[in-house]
C-alpha positions as CSV (number, residue, x, y, z in Angstrom):
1,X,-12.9,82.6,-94.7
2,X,-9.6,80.9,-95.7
3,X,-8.7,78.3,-97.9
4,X,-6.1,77.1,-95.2
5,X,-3.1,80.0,-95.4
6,X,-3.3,80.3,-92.1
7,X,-4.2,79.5,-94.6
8,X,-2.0,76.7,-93.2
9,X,-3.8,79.7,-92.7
10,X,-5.5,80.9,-96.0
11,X,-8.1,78.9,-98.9
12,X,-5.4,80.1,-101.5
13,X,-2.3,77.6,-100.1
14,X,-5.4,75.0,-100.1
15,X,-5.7,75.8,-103.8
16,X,-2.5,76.4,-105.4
17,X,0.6,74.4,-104.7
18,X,4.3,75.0,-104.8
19,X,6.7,71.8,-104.8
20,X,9.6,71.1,-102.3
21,X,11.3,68.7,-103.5
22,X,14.7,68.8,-105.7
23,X,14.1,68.5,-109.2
24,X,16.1,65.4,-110.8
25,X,19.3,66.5,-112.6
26,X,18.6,69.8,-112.1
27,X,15.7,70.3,-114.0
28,X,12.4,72.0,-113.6
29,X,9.5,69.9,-113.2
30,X,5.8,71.0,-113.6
31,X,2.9,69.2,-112.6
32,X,-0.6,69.5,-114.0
33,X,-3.7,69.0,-112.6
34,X,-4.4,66.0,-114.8
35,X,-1.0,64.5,-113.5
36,X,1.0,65.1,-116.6
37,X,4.9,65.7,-116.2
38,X,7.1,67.8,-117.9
39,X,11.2,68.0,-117.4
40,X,12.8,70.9,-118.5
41,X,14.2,73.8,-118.2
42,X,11.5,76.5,-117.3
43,X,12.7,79.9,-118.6
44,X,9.7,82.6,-117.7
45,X,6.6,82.1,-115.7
46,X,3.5,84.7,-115.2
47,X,0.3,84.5,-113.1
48,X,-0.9,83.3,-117.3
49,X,1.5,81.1,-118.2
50,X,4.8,79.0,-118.0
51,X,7.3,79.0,-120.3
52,X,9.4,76.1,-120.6
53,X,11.9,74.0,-123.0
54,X,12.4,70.3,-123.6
55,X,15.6,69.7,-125.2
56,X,15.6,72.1,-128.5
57,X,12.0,72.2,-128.1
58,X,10.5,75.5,-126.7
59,X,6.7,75.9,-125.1
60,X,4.3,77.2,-122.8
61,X,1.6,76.2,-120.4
62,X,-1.5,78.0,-119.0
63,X,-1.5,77.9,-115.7
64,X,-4.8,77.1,-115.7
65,X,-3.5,73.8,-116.0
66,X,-0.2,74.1,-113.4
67,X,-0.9,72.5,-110.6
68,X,3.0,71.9,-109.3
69,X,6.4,73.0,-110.0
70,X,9.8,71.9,-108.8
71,X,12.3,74.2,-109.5
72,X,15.9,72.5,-110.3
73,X,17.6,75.3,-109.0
74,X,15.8,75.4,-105.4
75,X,18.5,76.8,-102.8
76,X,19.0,74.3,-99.8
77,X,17.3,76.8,-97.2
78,X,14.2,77.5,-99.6
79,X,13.7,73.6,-99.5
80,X,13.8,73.8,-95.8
81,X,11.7,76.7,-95.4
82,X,8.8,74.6,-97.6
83,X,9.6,71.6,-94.7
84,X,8.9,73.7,-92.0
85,X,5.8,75.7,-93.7
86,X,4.2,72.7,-94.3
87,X,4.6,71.1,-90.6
88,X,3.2,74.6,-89.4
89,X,6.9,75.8,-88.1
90,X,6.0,79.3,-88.9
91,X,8.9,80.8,-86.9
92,X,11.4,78.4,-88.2
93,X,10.5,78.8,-91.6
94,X,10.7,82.2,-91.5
95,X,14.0,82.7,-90.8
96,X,15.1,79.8,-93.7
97,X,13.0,82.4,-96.1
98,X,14.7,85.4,-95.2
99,X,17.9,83.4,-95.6
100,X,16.9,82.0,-98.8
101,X,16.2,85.5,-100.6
102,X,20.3,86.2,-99.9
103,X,20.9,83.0,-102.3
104,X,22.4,83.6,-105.8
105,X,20.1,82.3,-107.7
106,X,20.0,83.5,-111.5
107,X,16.3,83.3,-112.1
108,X,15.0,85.6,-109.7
109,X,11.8,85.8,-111.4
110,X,11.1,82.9,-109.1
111,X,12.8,82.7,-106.0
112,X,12.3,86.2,-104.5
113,X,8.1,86.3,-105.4
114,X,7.7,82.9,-104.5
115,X,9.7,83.2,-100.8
116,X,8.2,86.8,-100.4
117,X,4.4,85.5,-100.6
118,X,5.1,82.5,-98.3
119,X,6.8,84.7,-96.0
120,X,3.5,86.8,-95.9
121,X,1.9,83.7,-94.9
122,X,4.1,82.3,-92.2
123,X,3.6,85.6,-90.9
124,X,-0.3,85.7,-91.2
125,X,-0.1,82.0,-89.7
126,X,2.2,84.2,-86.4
127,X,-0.3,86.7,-86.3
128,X,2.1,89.7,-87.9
129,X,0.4,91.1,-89.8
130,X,2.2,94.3,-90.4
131,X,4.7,92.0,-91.8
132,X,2.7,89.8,-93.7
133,X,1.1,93.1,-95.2
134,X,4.5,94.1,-96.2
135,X,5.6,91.0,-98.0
136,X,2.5,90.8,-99.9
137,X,2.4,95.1,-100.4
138,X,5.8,94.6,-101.9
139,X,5.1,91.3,-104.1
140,X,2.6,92.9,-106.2
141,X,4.7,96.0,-106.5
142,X,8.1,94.5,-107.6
143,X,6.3,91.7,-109.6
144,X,3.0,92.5,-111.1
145,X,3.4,89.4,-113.4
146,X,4.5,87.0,-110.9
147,X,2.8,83.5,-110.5
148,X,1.8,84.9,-106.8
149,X,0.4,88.4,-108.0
150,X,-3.4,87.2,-107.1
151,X,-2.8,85.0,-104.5
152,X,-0.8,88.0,-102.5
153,X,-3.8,90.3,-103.9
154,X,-6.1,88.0,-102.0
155,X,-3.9,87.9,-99.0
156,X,-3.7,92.2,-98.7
157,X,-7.3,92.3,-99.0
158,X,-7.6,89.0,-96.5
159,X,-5.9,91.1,-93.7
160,X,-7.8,94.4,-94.9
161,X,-10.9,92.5,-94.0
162,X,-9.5,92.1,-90.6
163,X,-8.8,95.4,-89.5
164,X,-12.2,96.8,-91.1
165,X,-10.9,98.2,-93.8
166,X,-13.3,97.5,-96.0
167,X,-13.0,100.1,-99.5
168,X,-9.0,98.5,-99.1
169,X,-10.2,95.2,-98.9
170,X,-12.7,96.0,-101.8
171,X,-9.6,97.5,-103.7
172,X,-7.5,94.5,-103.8
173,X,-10.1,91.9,-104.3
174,X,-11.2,94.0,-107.9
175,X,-7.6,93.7,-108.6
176,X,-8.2,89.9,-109.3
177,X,-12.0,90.6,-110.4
178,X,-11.8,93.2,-113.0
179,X,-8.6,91.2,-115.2
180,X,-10.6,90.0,-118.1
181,X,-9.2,88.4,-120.9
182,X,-11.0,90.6,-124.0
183,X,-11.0,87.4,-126.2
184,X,-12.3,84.9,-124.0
185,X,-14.2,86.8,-121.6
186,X,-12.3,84.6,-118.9
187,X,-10.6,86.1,-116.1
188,X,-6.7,85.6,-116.7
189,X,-5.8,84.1,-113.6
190,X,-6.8,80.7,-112.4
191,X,-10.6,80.3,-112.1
192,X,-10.5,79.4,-108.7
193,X,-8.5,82.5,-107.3
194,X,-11.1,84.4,-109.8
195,X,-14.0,83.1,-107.9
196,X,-12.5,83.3,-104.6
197,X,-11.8,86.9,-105.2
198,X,-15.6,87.7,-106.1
199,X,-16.3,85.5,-103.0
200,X,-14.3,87.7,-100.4
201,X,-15.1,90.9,-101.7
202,X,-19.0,90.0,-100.5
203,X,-17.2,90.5,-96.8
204,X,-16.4,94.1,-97.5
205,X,-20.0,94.3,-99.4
206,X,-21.3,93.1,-95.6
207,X,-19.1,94.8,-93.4
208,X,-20.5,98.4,-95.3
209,X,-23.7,96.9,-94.7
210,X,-24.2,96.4,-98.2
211,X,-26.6,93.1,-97.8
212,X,-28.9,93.2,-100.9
213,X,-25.5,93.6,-103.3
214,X,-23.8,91.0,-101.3
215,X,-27.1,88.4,-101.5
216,X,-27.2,89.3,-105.6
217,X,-23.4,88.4,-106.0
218,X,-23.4,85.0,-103.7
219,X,-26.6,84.2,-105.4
220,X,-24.5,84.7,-108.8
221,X,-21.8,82.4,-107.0
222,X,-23.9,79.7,-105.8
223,X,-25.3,79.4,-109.7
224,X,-21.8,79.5,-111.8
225,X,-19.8,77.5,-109.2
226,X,-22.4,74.5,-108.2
227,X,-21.4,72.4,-110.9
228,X,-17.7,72.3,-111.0
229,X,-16.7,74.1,-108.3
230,X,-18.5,72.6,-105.5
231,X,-16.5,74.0,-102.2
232,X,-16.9,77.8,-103.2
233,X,-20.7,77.2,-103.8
234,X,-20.9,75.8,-100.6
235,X,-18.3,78.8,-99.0
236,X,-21.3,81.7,-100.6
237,X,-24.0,79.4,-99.6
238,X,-22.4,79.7,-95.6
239,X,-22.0,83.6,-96.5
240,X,-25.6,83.9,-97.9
241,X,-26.4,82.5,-94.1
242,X,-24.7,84.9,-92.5
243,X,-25.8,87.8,-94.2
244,X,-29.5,86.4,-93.7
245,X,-28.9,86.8,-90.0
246,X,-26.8,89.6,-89.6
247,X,-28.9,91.8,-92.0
248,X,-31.9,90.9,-90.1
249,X,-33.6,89.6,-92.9
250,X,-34.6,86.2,-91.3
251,X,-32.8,84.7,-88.5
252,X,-34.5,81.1,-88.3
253,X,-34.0,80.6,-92.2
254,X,-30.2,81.8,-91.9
255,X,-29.6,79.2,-89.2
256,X,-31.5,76.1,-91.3
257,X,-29.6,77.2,-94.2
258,X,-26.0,76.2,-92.0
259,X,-27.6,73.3,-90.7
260,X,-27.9,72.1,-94.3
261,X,-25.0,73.3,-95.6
262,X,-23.1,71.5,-92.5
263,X,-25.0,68.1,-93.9
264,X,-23.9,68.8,-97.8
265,X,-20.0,69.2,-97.0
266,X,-19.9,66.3,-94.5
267,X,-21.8,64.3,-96.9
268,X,-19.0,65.5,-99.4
269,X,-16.5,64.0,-97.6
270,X,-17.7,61.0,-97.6
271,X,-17.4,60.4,-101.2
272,X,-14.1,59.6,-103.4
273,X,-12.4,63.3,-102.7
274,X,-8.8,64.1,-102.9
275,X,-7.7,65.1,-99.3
276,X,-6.9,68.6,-100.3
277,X,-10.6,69.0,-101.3
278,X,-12.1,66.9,-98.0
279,X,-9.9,69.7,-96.2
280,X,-11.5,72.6,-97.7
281,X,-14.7,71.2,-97.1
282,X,-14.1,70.9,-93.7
283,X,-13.3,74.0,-93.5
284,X,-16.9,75.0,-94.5
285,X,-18.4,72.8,-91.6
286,X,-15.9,74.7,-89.1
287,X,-16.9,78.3,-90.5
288,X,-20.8,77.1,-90.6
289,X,-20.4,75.9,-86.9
290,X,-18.8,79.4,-86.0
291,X,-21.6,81.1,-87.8
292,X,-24.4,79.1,-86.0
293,X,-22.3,80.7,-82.6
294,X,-22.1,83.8,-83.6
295,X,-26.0,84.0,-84.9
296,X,-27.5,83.0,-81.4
297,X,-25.0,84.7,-79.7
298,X,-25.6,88.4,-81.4
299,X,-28.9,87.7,-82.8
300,X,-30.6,84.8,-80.8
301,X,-33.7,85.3,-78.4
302,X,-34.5,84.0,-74.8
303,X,-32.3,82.8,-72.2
304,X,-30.5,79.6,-74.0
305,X,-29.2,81.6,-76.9
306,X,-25.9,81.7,-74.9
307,X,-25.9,78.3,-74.1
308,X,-26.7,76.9,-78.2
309,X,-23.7,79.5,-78.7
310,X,-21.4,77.8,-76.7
311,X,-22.1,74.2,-78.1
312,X,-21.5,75.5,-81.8
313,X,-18.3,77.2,-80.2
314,X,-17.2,74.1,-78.7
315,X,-17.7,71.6,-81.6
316,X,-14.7,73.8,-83.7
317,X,-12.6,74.2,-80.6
318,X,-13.1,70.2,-79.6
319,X,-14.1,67.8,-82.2
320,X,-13.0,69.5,-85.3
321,X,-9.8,71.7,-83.4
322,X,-7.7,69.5,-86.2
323,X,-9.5,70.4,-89.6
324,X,-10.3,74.5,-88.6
325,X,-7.7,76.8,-90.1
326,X,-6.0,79.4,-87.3
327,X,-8.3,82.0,-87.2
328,X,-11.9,79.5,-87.0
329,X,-9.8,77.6,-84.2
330,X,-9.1,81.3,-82.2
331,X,-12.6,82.6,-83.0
332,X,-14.0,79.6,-81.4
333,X,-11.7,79.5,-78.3
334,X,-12.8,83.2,-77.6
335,X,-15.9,83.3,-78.2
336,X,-16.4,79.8,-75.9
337,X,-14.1,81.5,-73.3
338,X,-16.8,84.4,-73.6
339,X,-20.1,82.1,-72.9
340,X,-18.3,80.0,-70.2
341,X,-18.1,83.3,-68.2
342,X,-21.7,84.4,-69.1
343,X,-23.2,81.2,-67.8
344,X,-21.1,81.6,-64.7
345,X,-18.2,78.9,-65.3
346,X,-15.2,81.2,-64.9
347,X,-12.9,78.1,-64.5
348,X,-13.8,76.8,-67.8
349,X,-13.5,80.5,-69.1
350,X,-10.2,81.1,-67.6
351,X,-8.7,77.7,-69.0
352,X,-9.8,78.2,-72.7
353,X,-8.5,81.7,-72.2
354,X,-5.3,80.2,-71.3
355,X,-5.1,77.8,-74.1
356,X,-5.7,80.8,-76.6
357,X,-3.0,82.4,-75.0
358,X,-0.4,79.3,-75.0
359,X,-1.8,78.0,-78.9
360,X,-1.9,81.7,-80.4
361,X,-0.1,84.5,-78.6
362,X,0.3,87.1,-81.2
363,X,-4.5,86.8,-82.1
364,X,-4.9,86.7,-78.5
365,X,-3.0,90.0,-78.0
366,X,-4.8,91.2,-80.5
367,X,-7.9,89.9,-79.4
């Protein structure tokens, strides 16, 4: 799953958002997520907190409540990096990063953590991984109190996931999961990043056929996130699905349960959401549609399993091609390119084989 950072690519980016634009006299700006402003001069910042000064006045902020910050000191090639992250440049921003951790900036506290972990993610985005494993590998060794610690946590155990590495996967998630405050028995980093770890690590739970612990922990999910934190209930109630059907535990039940799932986040959209939310939410619909794919395509019975496969395949790779994050959009192109040739229609096969090609060199190679 990814909160776009390819999240575009991963649900992280999705979640937590890092300004672009030059602060106005060169002043630091934060943003909270109950559009406040405040214009200063921000002298520390941690995954907990922000530490800031207005005039002779000196304070902090949880970040908790950050939802934005514009640095006033933001070299000219960081700023262009952002530009071209955002319009899914990968390449290009990549080279304005590397360039922009040679700037001499005095608060390094902020320029080298932040350009590292959205280096990782251009990279994830290119399919490198080895390179997006580094930045993120290094990140939460140099700066184990950076703002990015979790997110890059999340990211290392993301690409973990990928290759099957499931205890390292497991190992990076608990990094974010077992940080308790004492006092408030609240995880010290930002709830959604929190719940999003607990949510991930149910893949590795899976992928060491694990099933009853990963059902208890979504089912955990589903309860404490319904009410205020809508799109991860709906992300463990698409993963509560999926391990209905891969498990074995009951196949019909597992594909109902996407069906409605499908219904509650497009019904979602339809209602007064911010746009970063109606994306995330889409994002559920793409993962559910892949799911439904992959259920009658390993698990279905008779001769049309193949055929219901393909449509689910083709509603990501077609209709919603626009809202599904890098890796939904290549799972679906594959997999569609693998039922066109099972059914016999090698042209259609060999053209969606070519767009995955064209679109996304670096997953088809490692396809």
């Amino acid at each position: 799953m990814r909160l776009q950072i390819a999240m575009a690519g991963s649900i992280v980016a999705g979640l937590l958002l890092c300004g672009t634009a030059a602060a106005q006299g060169g002043k630091d700006r934060i943003k909270t997520v109950d559009n406040k402003f405040f214009t200063g001069t921000i002298s520390e910042e941690s995954y907990e907190k922000v530490t800031y000064k207005v005039g002779d006045v000196q304070a902090s902020l949880s970040q908790q409540r950050v939802a934005e910050i514009t640095w006033g000191d933001m070299p000219a090639d960081y700023h262009t990096a952002e530009l071209h992250r955002k319009r899914g440049e990968y390449a290009e921003a990549v080279e304005r990063y590397l360039k922009a951790l040679g700037s001499p900036v005095g608060r390094d506290f902020w320029l080298k953590p932040y350009t590292m972990f959205f280096l990782g993610t251009c990279y994830t985005n290119l399919g490198e991984l080895a390179k997006a494993e580094e930045q993120f590998a290094q990140l939460t060794k140099d700066y184990p109190m950076a703002r990015f610690f979790p997110d890059a946590n999340i990211e290392l155990g993301r690409i973990y996931l990928k290759q099957s590495k499931w205890d390292a996967a497991a190992a990076a998630f608990k990094v974010i999961i077992g940080k308790i405050d004492p006092y408030t028995g609240r995880s010290v980093f930002k709830d959604e990043l929190y719940y999003l770890a607990r949510l991930m690590n149910t893949d590795a739970l899976v992928g060491k056929k694990q099933y009853d612990q990963a059902v208890n922990e979504l089912s955990k999910l589903i309860s404490e996130t319904e009410a205020e934190y809508s799109v991860i209930s709906l992300w463990a109630r698409q993963k509560k699905a999926r391990v209905k059907v891969v498990s074995g535990t009951d196949f019909h039940e597992g594909i109902n349960e996407y069906q409605q799932i499908i219904e509650k986040a497009v019904g979602r959209t339809k209602q007064d959401v911010v746009s970063s939310e109606e994306s995330r939410l889409m994002q559920v619909v793409c993962q559910c549609y892949n799911g439904l794919g992959d259920a009658y395509r390993e698990h279905g019975k008779g001769d049309d399993r193949v055929k219901h496969a393909l449509l689910h395949y083709l509603r990501v790779a077609t209709v919603l091609a626009a809202a599904a994050d890098g890796d939904d959009l290549v799972h679906a192109l594959k997999w569609a390119g693998w039922c066109y040739k099972q059914i016999g229609n090698e042209e259609r096969a060999a053209a969606l084989e070519s767009e995955l090609k064209s679109r996304f060199p670096k997953f088809a190679a490692g396809s």
